[in-house]
BAKEMI-921146 format. One record per residue (C-alpha): chain; residue in one letter; x, y, z. Coordinates in steps of 0.1 Angstrom, whole numbers, plus 5000, padded with zeros to 4 digits. Each point is the difference from the previous one (the first is absolute). Layout:
BAKEMI-921146
A A X Y Z
...
//
This chain:
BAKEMI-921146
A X 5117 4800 5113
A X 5013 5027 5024
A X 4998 5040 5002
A X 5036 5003 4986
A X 4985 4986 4968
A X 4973 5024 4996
A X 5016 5024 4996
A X 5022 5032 5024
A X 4992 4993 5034
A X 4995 5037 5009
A X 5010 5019 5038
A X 4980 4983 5029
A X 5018 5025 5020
A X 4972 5012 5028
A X 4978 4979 4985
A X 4985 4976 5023
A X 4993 4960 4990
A X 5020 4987 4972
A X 4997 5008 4959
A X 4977 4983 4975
A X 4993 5008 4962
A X 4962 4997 4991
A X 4994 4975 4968
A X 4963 4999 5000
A X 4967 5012 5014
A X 4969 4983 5006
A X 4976 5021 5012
A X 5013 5008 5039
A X 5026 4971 5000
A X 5032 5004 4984
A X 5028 4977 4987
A X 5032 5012 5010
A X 5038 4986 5002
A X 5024 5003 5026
A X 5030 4988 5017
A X 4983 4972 5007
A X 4983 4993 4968
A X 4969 5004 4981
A X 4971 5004 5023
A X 4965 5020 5011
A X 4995 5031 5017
A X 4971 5024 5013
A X 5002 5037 5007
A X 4998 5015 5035
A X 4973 5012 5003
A X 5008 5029 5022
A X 5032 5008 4975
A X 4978 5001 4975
A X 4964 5009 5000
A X 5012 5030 5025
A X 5013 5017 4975
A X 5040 4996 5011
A X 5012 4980 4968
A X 4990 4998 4962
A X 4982 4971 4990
A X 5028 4973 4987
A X 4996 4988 4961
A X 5020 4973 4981
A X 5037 5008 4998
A X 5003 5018 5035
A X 5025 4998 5028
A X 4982 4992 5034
A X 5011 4998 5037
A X 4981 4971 5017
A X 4999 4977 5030
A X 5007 4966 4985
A X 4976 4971 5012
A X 5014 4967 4997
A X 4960 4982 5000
A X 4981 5021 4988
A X 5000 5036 4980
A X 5026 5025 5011
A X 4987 5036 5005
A X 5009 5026 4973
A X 5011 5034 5023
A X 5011 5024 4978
A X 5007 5009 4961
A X 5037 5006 4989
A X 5003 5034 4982
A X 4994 4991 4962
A X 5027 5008 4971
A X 4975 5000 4973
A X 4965 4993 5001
A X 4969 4997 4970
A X 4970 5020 5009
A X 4964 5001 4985
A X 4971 5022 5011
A X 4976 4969 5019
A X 4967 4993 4975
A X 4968 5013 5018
A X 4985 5033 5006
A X 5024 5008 5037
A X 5036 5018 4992
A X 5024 4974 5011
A X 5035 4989 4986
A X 5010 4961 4997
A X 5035 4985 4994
A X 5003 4975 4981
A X 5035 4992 5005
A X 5030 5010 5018
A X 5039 5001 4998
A X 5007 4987 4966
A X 5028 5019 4973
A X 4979 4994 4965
A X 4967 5002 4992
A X 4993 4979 4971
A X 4967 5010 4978
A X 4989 4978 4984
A X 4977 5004 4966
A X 4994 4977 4976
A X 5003 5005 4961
A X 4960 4997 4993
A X 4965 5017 5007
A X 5019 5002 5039
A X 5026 5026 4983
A X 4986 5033 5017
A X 5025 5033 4996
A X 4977 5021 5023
A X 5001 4968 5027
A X 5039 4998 4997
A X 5004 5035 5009
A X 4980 4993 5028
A X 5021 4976 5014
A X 5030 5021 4992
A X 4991 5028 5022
A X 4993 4977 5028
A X 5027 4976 4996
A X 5022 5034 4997
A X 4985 5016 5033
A X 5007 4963 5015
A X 5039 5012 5001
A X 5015 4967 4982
A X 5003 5000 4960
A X 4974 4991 4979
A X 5008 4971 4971
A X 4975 4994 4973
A X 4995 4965 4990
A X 4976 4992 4971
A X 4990 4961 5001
A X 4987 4978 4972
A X 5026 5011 4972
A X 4993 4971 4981
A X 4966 5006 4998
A X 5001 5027 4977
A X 5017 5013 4965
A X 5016 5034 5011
A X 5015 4996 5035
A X 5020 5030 4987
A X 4967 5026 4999
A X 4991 4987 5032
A X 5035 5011 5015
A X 5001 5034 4982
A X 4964 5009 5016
A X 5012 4992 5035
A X 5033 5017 4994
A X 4981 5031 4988
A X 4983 5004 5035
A X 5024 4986 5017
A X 5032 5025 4996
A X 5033 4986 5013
A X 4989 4965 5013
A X 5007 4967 4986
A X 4978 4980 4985
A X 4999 4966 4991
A X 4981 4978 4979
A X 4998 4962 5010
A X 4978 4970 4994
A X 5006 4976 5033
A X 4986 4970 4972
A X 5028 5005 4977
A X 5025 5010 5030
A X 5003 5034 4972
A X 5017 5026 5020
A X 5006 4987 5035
A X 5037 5001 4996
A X 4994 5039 5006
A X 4980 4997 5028
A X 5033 4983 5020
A X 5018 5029 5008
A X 4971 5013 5026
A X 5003 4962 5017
A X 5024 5003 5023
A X 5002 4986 5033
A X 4983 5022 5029
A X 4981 5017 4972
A X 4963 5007 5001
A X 4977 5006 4970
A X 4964 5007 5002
A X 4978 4988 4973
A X 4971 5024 4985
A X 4973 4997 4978
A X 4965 4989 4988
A X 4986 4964 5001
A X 5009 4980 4967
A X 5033 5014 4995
A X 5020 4972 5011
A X 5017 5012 5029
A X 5001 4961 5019
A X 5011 4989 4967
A X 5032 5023 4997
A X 5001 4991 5033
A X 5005 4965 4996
A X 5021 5003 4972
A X 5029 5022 5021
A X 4995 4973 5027
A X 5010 4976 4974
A X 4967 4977 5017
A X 4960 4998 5009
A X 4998 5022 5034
A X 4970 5021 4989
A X 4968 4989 4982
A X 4992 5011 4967
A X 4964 5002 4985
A X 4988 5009 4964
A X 4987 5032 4987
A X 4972 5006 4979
A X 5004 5006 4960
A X 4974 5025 4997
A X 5016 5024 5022
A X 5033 4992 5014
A X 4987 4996 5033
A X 5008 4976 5029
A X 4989 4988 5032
A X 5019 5013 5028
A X 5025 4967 5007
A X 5018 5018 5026
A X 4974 5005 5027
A X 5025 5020 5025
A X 5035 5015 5003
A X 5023 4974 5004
A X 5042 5011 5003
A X 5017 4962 4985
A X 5037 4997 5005
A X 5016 4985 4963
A X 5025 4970 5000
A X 5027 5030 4988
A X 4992 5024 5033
A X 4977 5026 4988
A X 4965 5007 5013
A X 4971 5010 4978
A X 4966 5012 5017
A X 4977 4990 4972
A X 4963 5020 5007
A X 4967 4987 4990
A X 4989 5018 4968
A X 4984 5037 5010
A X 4968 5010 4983
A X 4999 5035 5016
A X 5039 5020 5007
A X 4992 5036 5014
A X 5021 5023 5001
A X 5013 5005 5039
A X 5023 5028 5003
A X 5022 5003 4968
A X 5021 5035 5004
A X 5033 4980 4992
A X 4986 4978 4980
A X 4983 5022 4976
A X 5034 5018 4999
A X 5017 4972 4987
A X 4977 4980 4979
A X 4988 5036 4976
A X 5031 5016 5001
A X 4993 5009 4963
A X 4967 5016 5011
A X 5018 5020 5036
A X 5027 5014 4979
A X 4975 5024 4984
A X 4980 5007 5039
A X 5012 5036 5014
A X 5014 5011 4967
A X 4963 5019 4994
A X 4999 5035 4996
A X 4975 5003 5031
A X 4999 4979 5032
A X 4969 4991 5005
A X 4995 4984 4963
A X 4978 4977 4996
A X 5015 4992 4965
A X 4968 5004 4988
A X 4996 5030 4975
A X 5023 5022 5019
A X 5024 5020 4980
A X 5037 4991 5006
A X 4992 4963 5009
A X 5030 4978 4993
A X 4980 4968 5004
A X 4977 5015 4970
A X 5034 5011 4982
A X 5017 4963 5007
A X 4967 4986 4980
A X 5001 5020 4975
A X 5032 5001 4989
A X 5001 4962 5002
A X 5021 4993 5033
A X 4974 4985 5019
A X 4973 4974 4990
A X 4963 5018 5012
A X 4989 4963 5009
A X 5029 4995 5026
A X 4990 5040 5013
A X 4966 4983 5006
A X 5012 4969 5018
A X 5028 5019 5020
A X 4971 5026 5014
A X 4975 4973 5006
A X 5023 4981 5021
A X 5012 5032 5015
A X 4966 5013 5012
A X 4992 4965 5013
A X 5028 4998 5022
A X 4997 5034 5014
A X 4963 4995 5004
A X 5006 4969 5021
A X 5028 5018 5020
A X 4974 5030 5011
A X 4977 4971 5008
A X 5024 4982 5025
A X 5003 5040 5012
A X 4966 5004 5004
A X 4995 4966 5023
A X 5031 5007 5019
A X 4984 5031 5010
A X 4972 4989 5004
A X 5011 4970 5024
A X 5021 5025 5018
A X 4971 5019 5013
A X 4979 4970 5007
A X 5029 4994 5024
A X 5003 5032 5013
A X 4962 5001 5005
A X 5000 4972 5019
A X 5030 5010 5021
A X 4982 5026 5011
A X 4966 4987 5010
A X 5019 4975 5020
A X 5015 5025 5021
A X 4966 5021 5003
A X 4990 4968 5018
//
């Protein structure tokens, strides 16, 4: 396998080295593909850990040196299309992507105790902020009685995108997933542990690539079979990053995202009587009004200002230490020329 098959070669023009696609991380060593082939790579160290170039993640253009015997040096990451964000788990302000220059995000939910609206709007507003289009899958459709009031849920909190229920047992309903298989095409693969995403997986690539494990009855819950990012080219030509299952998704920034994934809910924001509502027990509120009357659902309010006052409180966080790492900087500047 070569570049070309990855995927767009993108515009190496002033771009030193020659261009390579990331397909998995392991720890500081990277799997990449290039014109000549599948093979390792490091970062440069002074590229990278001085600051000059984000950190690469699986799905990213790179310029490199290619090294025939050993692994080639990664110089420099492409400018992304699209790329999934999450706040980093621990107590220091700090974004991670997850993956990078794909067209749909598939989120995946399965039709038991995993079935979360509050988690799938979660998703949504990151997979929206990501800039590619969001596609809800719910897996195991043969493992319940209604499929059809698990699609009616999703679509309820999930205004204008498709969703799809499939069982990848059964092969139920992955004749609809074709259409987003085209050659050159990345998908990224979202979700919790347990709701089948290597099995889906498998079942599009028509054979065994990933390993699947069980999940247990009493919750729905599985052990995390896919233990890192991993972009796998299909027999047909598309790409899917499938992502180990993610216990924690904080909201990173979400402006855009947020935008498009509570539409219903931002179509009632500025129409207040007063500015500075808090929607609250202001008079004039039109978020109060919308409730009332029966044109928006209090519990999706809730969920839409949670996720809201996470993602700004994160953003004033990465502010704060931006600042703050500016005038430790500038600080140090100056003793140095005192001396």
């Amino acid at each position: 396998m070569y570049l070309q098959d990855y995927g767009t070669v993108p515009n190496m023009e002033n771009m030193p080295g020659i261009p390579a696609r990331i397909t998995a991380q392991h720890k500081e060593r990277y799997e990449i593909v290039c014109q000549h082939g599948l093979t390792h790579a490091r970062l440069k160290t002074k590229e990278y850990y001085g600051g000059r170039s984000l950190f690469p993640t699986v799905g990213d253009y790179v310029a490199m040196n290619y090294i025939p015997n050993g692994d080639s040096q990664i110089l420099a990451t492409l400018p992304r299309r699209t790329c999934f964000c999450r706040r980093e788990p621990g107590p220091i302000p700090r974004d991670q992507a997850v993956a990078a220059n794909f067209d749909w995000v598939f989120i995946l939910q399965s039709m038991n105790q995993n079935f979360s609206p509050a988690r799938l709007e979660r998703y949504l507003t990151l997979a929206w902020q990501s800039g590619a289009t969001p596609v809800i899958v719910l897996t195991k459709a043969d493992l319940t009685e209604s499929p059809g009031e698990y699609l009616t849920r999703a679509e309820a909190v999930a205004p204008g995108v498709d969703v799809h229920a499939v069982s990848a047992r059964t092969a139920l309903g992955l004749a609809e997933l074709q259409p987003y298989l085209q050659p050159g095409k990345t998908l990224v693969f979202l979700g919790s542990s347990g709701v089948g995403k290597s099995s889906l997986v498998n079942a599009l690539a028509g054979e065994e690539i990933m390993t699947v494990s069980g999940i247990r009855e009493s919750d729905g819950r599985g052990r995390h079979t896919t233990t890192h990012r991993q972009l796998t080219r299909l027999s047909g030509g598309a790409l899917i990053i499938d992502t180990p299952g993610m216990r924690e998704l904080g909201m990173a920034e979400a402006e855009d995202g947020l935008a498009e994934a509570f539409s219903d809910v931002e179509q009632f924001l500025g129409q207040c009587r007063f500015r500075d509502c808090r929607h609250e027990k202001e008079p004039g509120c039109a978020i109060k009004a919308a409730i009332a009357a029966g044109a928006l659902d209090p519990a999706r309010w809730e969920r839409y200002r949670k996720l809201r006052d996470e993602a700004q409180s994160h953003e004033e966080a990465l502010r704060r230490k931006k600042e703050w790492s500016k005038n430790v900087a500038l600080s140090r500047k100056a003793r140095g020329a005192k001396k």
